[in-house]
C-alpha positions in Angstrom: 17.7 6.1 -22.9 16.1 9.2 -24.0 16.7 12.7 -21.8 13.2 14.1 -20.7 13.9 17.7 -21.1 14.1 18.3 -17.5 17.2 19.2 -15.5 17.7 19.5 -11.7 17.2 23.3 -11.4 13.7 22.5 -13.2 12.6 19.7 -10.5 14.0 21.7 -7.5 12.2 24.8 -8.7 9.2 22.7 -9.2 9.4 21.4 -5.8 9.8 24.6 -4.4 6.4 26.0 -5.8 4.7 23.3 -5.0 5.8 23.6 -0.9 4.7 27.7 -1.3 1.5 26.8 -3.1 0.9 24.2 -0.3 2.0 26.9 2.5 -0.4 29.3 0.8 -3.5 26.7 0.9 -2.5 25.6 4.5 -2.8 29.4 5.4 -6.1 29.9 3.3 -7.3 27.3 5.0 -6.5 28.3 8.5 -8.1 31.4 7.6 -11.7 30.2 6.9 -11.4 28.0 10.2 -10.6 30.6 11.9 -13.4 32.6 10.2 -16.0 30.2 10.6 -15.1 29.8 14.5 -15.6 33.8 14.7 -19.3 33.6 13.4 -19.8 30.8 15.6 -18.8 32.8 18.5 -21.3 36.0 17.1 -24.3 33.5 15.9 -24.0 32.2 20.2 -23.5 35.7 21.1 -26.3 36.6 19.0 -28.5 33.5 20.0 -27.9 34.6 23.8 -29.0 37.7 23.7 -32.3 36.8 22.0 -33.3 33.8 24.1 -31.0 34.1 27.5 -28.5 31.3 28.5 -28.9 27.4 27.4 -26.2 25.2 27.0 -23.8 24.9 24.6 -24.2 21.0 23.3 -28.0 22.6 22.3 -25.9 25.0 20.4 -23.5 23.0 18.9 -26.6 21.1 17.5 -28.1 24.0 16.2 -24.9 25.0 14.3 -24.3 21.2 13.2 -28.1 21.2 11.0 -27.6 21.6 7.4 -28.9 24.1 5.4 -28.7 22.9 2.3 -32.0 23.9 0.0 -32.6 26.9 2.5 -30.8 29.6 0.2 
């Protein structure tokens, strides 16, 4: 049986960058969530104070339309 070329150290060290490359895009992404949940909170801040209280599901709506082809 042929040897691949790979020893133990090599697959736990592999392993191991592979968990802190995952921990890094798990933080990434918790970062742009958390982003995107701040402008939501400033865009119904914003929204407020230009056309007074309404309720939020009308908001939610408003933040769910696509804007794809706008930009």
């Amino acid at each position: 049986m042929k040897s691949s070329g790979i020893g133990v150290s090599d697959l736990d060290d592999r392993k191991a960058f592979i968990r802190w490359n995952n921990e890094r895009y798990q933080e990434k992404c918790l970062r742009c969530w958390q982003g995107i949940n701040e402008d939501k909170e400033e865009y119904w801040a914003v929204l407020k104070e230009l056309y007074g209280d309404f309720p939020k599901d009308l908001f939610q709506r408003l933040m769910a339309v696509e804007y794809q082809g706008v930009f």
